[in-house]
PyMOL Python script that loads the backbone (N, CA, C, O; Angstrom):
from pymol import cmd

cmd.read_pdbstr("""\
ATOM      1  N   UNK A   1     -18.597 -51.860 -22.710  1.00  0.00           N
ATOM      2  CA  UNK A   1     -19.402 -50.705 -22.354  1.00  0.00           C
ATOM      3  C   UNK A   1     -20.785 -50.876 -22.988  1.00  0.00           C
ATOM      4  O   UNK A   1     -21.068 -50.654 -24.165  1.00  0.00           O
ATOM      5  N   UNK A   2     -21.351 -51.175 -22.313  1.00  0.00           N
ATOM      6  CA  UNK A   2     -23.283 -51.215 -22.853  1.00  0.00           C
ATOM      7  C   UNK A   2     -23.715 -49.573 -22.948  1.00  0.00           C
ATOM      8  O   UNK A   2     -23.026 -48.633 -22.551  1.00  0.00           O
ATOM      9  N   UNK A   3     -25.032 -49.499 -23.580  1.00  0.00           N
ATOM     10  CA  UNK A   3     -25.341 -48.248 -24.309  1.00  0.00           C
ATOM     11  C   UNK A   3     -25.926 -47.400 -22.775  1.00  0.00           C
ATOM     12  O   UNK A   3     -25.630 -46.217 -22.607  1.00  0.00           O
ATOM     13  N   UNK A   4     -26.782 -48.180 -21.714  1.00  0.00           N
ATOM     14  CA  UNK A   4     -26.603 -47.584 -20.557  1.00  0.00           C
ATOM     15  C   UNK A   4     -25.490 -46.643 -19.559  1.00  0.00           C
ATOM     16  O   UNK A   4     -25.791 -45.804 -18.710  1.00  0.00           O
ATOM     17  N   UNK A   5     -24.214 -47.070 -19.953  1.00  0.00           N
ATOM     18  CA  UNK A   5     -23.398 -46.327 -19.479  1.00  0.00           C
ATOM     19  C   UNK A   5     -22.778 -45.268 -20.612  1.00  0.00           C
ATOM     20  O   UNK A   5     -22.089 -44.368 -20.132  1.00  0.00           O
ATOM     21  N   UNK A   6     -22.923 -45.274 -21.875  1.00  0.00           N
ATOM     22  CA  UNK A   6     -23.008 -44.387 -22.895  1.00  0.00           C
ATOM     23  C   UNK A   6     -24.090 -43.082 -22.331  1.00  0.00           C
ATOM     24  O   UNK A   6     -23.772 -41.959 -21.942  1.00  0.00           O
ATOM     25  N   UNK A   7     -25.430 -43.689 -22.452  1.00  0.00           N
ATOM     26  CA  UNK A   7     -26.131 -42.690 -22.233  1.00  0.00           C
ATOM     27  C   UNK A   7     -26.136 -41.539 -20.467  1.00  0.00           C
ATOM     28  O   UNK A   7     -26.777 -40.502 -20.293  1.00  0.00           O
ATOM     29  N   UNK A   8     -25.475 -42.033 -19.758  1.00  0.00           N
ATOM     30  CA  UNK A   8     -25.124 -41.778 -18.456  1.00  0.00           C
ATOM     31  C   UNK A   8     -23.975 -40.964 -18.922  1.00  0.00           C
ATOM     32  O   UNK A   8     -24.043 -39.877 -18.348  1.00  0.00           O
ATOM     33  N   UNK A   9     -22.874 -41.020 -19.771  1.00  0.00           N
ATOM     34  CA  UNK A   9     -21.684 -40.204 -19.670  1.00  0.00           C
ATOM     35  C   UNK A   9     -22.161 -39.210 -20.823  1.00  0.00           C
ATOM     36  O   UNK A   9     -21.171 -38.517 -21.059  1.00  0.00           O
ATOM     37  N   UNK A  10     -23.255 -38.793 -21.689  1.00  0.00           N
ATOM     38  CA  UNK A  10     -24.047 -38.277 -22.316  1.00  0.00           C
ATOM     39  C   UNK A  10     -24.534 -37.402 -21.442  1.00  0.00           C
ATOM     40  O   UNK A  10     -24.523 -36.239 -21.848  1.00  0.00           O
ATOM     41  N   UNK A  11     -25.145 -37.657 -19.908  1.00  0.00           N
ATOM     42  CA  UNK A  11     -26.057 -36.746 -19.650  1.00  0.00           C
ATOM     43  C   UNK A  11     -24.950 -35.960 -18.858  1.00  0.00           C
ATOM     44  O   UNK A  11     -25.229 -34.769 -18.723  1.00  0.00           O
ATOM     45  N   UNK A  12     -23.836 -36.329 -18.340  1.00  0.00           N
ATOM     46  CA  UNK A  12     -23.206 -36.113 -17.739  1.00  0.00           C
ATOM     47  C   UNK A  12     -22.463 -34.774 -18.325  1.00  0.00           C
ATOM     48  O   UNK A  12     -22.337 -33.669 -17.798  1.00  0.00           O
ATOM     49  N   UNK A  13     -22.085 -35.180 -19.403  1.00  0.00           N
ATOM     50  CA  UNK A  13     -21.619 -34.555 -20.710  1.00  0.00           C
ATOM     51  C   UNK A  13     -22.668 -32.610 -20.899  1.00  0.00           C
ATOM     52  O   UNK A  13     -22.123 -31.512 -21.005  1.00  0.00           O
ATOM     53  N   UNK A  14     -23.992 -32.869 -20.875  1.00  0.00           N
ATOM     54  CA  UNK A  14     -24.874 -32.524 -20.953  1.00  0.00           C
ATOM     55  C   UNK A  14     -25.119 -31.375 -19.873  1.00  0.00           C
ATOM     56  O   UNK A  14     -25.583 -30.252 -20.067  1.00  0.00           O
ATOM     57  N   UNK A  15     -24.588 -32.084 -18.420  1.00  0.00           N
ATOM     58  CA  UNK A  15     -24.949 -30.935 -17.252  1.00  0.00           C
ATOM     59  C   UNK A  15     -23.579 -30.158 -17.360  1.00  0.00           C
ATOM     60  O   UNK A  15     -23.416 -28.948 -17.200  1.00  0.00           O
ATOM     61  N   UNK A  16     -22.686 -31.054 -17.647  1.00  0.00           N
ATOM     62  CA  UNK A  16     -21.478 -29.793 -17.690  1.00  0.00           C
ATOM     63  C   UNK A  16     -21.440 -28.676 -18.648  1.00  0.00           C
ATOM     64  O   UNK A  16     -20.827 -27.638 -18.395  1.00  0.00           O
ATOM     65  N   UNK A  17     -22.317 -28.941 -20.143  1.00  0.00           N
ATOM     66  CA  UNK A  17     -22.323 -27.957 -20.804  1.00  0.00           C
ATOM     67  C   UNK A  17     -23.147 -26.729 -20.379  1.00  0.00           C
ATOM     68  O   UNK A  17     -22.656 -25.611 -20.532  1.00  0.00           O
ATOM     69  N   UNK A  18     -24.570 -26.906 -19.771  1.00  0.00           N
ATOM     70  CA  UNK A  18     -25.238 -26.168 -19.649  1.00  0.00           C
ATOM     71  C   UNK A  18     -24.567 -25.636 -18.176  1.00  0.00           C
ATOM     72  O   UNK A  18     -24.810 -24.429 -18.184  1.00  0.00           O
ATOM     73  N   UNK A  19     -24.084 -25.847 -17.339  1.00  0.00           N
ATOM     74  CA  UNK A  19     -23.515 -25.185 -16.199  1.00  0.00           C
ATOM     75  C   UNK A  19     -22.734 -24.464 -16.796  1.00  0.00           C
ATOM     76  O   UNK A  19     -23.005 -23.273 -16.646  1.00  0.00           O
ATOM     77  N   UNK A  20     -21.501 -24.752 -17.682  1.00  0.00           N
ATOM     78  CA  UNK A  20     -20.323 -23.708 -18.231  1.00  0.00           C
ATOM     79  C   UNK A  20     -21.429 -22.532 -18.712  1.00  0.00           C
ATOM     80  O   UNK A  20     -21.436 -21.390 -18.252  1.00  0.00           O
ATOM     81  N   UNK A  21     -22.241 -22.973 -19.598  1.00  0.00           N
ATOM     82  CA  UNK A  21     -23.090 -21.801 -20.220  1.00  0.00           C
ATOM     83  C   UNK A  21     -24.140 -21.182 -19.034  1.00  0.00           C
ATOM     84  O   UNK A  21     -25.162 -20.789 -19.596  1.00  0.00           O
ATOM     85  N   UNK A  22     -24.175 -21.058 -18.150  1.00  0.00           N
ATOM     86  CA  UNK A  22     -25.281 -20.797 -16.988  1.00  0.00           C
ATOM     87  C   UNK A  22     -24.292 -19.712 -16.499  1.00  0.00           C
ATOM     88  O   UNK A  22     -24.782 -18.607 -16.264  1.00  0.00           O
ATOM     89  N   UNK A  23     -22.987 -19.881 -16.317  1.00  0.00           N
ATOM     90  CA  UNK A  23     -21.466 -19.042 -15.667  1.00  0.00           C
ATOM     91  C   UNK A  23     -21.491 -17.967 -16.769  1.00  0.00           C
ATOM     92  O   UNK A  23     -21.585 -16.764 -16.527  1.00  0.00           O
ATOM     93  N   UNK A  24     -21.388 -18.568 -18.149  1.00  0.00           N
ATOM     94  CA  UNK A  24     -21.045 -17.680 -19.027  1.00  0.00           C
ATOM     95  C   UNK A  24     -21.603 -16.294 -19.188  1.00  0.00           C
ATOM     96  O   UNK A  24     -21.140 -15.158 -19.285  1.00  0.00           O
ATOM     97  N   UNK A  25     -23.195 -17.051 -19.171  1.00  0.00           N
ATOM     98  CA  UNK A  25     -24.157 -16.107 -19.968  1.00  0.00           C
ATOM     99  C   UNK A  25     -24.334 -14.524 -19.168  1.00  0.00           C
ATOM    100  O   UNK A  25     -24.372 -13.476 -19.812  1.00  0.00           O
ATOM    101  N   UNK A  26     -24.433 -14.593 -17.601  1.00  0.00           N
ATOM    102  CA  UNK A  26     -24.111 -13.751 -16.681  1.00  0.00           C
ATOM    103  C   UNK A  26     -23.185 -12.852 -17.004  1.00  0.00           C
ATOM    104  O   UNK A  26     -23.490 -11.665 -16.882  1.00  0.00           O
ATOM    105  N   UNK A  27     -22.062 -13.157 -17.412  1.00  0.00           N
ATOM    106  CA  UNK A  27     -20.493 -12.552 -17.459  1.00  0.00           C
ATOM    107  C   UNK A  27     -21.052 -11.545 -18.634  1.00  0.00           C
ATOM    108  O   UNK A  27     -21.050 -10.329 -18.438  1.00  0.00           O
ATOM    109  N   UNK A  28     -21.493 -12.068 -19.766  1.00  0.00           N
ATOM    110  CA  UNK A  28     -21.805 -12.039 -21.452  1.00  0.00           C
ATOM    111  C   UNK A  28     -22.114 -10.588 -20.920  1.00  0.00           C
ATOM    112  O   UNK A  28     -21.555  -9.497 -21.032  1.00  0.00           O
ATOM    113  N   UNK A  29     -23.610 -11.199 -20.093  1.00  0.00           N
ATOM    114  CA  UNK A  29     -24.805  -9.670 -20.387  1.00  0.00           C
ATOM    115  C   UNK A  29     -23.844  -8.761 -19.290  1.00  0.00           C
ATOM    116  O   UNK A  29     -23.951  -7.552 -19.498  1.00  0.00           O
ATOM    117  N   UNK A  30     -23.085  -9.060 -18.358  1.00  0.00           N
ATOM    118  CA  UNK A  30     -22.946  -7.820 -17.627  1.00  0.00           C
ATOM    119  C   UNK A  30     -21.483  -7.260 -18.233  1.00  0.00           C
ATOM    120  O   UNK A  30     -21.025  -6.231 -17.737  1.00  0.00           O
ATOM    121  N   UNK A  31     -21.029  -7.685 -18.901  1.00  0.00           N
ATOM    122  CA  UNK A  31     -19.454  -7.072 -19.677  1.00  0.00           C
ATOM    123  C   UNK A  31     -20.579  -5.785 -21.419  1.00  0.00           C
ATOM    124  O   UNK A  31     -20.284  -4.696 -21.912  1.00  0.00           O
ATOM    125  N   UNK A  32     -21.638  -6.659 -21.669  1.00  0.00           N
ATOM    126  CA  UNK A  32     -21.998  -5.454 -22.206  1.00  0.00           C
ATOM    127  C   UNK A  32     -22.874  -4.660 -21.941  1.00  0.00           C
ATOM    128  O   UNK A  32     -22.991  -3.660 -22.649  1.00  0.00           O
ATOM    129  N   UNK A  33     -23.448  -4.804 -21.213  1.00  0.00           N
ATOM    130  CA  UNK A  33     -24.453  -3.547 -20.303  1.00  0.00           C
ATOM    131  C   UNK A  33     -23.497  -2.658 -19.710  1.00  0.00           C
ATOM    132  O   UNK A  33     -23.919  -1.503 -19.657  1.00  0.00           O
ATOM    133  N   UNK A  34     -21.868  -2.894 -19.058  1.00  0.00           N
ATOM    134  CA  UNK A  34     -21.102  -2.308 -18.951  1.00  0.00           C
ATOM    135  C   UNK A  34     -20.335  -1.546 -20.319  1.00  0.00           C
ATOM    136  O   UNK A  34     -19.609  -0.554 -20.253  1.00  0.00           O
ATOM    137  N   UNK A  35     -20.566  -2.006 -21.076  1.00  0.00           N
ATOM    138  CA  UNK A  35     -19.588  -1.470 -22.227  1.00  0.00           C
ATOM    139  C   UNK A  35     -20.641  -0.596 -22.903  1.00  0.00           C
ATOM    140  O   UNK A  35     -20.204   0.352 -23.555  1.00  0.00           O
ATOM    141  N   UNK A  36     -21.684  -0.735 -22.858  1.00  0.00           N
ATOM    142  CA  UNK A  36     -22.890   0.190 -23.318  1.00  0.00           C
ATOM    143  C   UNK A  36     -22.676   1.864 -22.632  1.00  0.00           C
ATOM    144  O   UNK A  36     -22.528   2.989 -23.108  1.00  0.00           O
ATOM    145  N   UNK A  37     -22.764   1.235 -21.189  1.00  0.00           N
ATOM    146  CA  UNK A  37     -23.128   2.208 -20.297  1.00  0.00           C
ATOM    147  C   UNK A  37     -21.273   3.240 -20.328  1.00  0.00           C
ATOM    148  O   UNK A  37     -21.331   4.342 -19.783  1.00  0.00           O
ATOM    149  N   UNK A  38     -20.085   2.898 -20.830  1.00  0.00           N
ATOM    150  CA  UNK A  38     -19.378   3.658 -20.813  1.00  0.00           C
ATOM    151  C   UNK A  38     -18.942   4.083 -22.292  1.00  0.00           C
ATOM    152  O   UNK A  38     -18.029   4.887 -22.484  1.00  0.00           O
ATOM    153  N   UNK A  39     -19.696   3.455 -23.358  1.00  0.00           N
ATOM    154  CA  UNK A  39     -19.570   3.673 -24.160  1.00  0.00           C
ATOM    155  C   UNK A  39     -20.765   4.599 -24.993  1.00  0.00           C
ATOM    156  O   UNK A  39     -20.971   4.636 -26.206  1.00  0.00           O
ATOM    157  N   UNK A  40     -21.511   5.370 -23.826  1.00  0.00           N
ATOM    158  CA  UNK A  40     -22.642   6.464 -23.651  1.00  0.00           C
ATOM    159  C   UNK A  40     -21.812   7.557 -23.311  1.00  0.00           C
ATOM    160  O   UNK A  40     -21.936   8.624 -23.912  1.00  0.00           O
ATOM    161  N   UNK A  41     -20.799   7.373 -22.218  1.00  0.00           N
ATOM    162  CA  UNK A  41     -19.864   8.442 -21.684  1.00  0.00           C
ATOM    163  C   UNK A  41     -20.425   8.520 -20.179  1.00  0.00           C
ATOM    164  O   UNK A  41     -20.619   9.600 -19.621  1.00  0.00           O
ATOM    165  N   UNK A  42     -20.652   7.350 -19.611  1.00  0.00           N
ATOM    166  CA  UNK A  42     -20.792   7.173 -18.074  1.00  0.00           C
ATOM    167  C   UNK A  42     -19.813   6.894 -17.221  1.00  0.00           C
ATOM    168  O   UNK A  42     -19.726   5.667 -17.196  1.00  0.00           O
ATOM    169  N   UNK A  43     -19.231   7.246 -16.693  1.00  0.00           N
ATOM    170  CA  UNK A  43     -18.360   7.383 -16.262  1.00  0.00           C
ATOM    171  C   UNK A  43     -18.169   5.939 -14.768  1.00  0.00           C
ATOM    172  O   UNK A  43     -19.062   5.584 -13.999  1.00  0.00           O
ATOM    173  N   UNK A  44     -16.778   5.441 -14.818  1.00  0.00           N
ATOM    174  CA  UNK A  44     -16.916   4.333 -14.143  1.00  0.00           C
ATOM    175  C   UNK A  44     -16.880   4.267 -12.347  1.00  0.00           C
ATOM    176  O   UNK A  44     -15.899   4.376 -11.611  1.00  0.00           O
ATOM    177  N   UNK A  45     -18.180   4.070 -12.023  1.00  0.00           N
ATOM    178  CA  UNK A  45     -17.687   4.220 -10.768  1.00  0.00           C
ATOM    179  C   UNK A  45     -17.124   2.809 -10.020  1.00  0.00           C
ATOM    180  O   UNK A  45     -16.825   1.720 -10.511  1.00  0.00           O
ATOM    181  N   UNK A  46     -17.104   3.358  -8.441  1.00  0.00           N
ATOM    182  CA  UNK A  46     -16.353   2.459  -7.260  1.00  0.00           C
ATOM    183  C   UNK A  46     -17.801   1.125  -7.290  1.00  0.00           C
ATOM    184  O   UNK A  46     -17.501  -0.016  -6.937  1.00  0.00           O
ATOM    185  N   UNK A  47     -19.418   1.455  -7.768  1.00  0.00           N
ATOM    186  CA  UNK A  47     -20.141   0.174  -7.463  1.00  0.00           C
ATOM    187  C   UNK A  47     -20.118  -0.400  -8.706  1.00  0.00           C
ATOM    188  O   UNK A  47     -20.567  -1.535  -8.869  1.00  0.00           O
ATOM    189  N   UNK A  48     -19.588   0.328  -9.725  1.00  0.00           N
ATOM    190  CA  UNK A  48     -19.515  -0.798 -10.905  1.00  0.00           C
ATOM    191  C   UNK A  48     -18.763  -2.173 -10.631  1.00  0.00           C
ATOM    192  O   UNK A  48     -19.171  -3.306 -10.889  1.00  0.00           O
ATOM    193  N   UNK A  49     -17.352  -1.725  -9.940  1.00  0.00           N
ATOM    194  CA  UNK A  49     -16.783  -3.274  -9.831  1.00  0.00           C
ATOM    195  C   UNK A  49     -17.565  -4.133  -8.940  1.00  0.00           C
ATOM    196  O   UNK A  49     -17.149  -5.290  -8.875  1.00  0.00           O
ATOM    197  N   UNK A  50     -18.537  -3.866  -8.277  1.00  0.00           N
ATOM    198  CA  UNK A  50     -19.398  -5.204  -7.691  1.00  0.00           C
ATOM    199  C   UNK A  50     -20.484  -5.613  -8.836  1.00  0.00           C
ATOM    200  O   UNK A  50     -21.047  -6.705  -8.749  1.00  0.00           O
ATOM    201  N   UNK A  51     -20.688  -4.983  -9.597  1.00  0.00           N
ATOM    202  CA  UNK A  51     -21.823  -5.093 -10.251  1.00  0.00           C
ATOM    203  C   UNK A  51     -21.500  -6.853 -10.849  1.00  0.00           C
ATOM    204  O   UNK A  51     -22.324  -7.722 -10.563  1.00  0.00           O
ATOM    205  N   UNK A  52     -20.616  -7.098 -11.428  1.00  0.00           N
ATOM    206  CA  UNK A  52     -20.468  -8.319 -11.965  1.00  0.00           C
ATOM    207  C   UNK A  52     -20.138  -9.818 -11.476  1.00  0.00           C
ATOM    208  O   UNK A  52     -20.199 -10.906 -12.048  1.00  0.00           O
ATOM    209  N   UNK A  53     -19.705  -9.358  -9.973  1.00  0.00           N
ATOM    210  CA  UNK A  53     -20.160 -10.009  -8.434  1.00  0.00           C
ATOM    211  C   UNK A  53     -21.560 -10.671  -8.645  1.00  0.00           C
ATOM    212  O   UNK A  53     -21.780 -11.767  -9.162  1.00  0.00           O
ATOM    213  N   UNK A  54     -22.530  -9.709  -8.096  1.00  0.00           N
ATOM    214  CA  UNK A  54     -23.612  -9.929  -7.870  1.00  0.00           C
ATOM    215  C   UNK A  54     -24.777 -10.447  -8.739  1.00  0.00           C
ATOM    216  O   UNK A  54     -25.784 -11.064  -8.394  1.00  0.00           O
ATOM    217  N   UNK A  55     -24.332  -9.990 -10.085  1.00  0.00           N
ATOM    218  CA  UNK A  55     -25.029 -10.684 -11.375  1.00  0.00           C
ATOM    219  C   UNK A  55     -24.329 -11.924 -11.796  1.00  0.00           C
ATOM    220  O   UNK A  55     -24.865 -12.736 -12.550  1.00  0.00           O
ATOM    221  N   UNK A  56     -23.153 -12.071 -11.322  1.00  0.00           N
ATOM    222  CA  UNK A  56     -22.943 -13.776 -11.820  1.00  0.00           C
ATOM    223  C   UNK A  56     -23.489 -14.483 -10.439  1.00  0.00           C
ATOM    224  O   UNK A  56     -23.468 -15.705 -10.578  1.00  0.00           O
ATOM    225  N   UNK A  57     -23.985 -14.064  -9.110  1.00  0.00           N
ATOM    226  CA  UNK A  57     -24.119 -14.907  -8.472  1.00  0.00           C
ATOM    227  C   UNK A  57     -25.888 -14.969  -8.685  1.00  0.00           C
ATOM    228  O   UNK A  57     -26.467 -15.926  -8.173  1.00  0.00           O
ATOM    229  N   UNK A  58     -26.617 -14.036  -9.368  1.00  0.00           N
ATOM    230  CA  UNK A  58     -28.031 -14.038  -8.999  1.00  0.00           C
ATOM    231  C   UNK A  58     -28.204 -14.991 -10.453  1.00  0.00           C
ATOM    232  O   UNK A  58     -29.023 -15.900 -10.587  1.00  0.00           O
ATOM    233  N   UNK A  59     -27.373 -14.606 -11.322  1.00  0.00           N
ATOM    234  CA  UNK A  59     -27.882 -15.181 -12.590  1.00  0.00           C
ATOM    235  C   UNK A  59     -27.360 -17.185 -12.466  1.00  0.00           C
ATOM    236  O   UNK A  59     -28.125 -18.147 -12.411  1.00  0.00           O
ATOM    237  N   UNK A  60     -26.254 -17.177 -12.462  1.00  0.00           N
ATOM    238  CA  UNK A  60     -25.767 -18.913 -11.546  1.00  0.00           C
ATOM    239  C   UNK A  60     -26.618 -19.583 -10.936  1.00  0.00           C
ATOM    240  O   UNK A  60     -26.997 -20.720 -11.215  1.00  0.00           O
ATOM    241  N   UNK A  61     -27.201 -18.422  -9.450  1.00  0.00           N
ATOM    242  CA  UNK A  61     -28.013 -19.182  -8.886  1.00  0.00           C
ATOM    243  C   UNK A  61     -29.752 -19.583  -9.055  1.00  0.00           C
ATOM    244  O   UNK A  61     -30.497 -20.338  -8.430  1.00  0.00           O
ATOM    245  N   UNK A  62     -29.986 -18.442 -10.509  1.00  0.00           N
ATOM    246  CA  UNK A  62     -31.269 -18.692 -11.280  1.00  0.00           C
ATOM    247  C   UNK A  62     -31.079 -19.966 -12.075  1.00  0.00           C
ATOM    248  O   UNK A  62     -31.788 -20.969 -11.993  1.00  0.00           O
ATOM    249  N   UNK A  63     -30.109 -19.805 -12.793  1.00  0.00           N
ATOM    250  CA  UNK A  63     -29.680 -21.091 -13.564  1.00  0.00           C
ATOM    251  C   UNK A  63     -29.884 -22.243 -13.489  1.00  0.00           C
ATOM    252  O   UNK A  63     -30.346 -23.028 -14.317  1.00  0.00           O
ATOM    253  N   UNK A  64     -29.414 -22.433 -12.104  1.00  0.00           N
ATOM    254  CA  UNK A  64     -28.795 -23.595 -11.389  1.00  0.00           C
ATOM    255  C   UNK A  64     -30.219 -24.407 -10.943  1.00  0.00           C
ATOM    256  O   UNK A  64     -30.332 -25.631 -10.998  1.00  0.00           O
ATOM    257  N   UNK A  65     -31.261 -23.493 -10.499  1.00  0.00           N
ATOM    258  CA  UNK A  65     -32.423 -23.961  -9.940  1.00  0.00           C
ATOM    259  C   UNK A  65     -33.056 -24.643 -11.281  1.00  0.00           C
ATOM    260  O   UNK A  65     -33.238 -25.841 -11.499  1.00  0.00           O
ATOM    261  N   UNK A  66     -33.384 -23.324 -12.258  1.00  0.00           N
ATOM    262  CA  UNK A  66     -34.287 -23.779 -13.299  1.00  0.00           C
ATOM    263  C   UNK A  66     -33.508 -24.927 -13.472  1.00  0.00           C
ATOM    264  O   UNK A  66     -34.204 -25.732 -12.855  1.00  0.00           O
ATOM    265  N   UNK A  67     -32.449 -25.628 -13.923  1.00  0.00           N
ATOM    266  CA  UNK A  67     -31.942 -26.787 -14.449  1.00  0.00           C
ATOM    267  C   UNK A  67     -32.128 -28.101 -13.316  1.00  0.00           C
ATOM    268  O   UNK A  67     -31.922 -29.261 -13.673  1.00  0.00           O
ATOM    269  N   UNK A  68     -32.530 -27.759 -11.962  1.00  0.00           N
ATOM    270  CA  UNK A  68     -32.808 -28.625 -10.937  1.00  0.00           C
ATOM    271  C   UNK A  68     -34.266 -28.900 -11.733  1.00  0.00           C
ATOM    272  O   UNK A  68     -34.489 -29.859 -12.472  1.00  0.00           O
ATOM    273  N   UNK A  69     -35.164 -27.860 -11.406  1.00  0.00           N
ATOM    274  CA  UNK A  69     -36.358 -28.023 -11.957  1.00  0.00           C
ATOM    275  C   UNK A  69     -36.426 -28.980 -12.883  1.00  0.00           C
ATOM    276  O   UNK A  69     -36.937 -30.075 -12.647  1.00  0.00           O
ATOM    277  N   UNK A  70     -35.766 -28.558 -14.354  1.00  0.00           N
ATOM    278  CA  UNK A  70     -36.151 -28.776 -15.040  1.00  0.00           C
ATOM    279  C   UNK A  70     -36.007 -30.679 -15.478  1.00  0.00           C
ATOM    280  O   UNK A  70     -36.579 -31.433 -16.265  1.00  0.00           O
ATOM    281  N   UNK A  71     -34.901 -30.809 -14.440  1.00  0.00           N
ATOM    282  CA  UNK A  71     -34.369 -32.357 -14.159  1.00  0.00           C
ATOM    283  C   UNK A  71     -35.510 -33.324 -13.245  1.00  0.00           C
ATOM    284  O   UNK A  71     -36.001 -34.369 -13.673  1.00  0.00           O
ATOM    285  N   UNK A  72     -35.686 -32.954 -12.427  1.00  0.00           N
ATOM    286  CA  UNK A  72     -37.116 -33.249 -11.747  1.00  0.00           C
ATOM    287  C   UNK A  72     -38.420 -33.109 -12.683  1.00  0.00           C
ATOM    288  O   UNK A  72     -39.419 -33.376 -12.016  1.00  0.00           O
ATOM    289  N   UNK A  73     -38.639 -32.875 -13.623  1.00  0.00           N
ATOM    290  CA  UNK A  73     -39.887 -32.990 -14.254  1.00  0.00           C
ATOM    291  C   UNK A  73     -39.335 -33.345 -15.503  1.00  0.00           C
ATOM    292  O   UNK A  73     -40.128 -33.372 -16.444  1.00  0.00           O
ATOM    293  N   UNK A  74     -37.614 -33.751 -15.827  1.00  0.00           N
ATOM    294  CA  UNK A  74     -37.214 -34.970 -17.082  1.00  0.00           C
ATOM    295  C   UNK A  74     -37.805 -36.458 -16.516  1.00  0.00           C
ATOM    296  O   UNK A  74     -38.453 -37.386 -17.002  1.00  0.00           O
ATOM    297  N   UNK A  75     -37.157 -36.116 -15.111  1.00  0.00           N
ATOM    298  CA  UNK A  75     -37.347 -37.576 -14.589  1.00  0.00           C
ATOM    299  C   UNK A  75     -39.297 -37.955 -14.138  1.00  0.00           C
ATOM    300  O   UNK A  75     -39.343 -39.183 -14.060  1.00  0.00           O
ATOM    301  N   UNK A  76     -39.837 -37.739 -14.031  1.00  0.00           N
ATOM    302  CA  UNK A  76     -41.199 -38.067 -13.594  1.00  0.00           C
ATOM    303  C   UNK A  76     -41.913 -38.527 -15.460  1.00  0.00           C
ATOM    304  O   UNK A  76     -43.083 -38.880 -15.603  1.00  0.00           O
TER     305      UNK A  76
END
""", "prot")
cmd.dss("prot")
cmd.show_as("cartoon", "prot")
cmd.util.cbc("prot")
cmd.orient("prot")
């Protein structure tokens, strides 16, 4: 194994962490903006259960870009 294919299972290593954490971080903020908001005495409604739908898919798919981005201007 030469250090080229080291550093390849490194980066590899690398996109899987920051994707798990890109999933995570979404979940994080909307489990306590929810726990805030009933732990005010708000009461839970029928659009709360989409709420964490739609913020793991807007926050994922923010993620996902900036880390495209940010791979395209590692490589140049």
């Amino acid at each position: 194994m030469d250090n080229s294919t080291i550093i390849d299972l490194s980066i590899d290593f690398l996109q899987l962490f920051i994707s798990i954490a890109a999933c995570i971080s979404p979940l994080l903020a909307c489990a306590t903006a929810l726990g805030i908001l009933l732990w005010c005495g708000l009461r839970f409604g029928s659009i709360l259960t989409a709420t964490p739908i739609l913020v793991l898919a807007i926050g994922v798919d923010d993620a996902f870009l900036m880390i495209n981005h940010w791979q395209q201007i590692y490589q140049q």
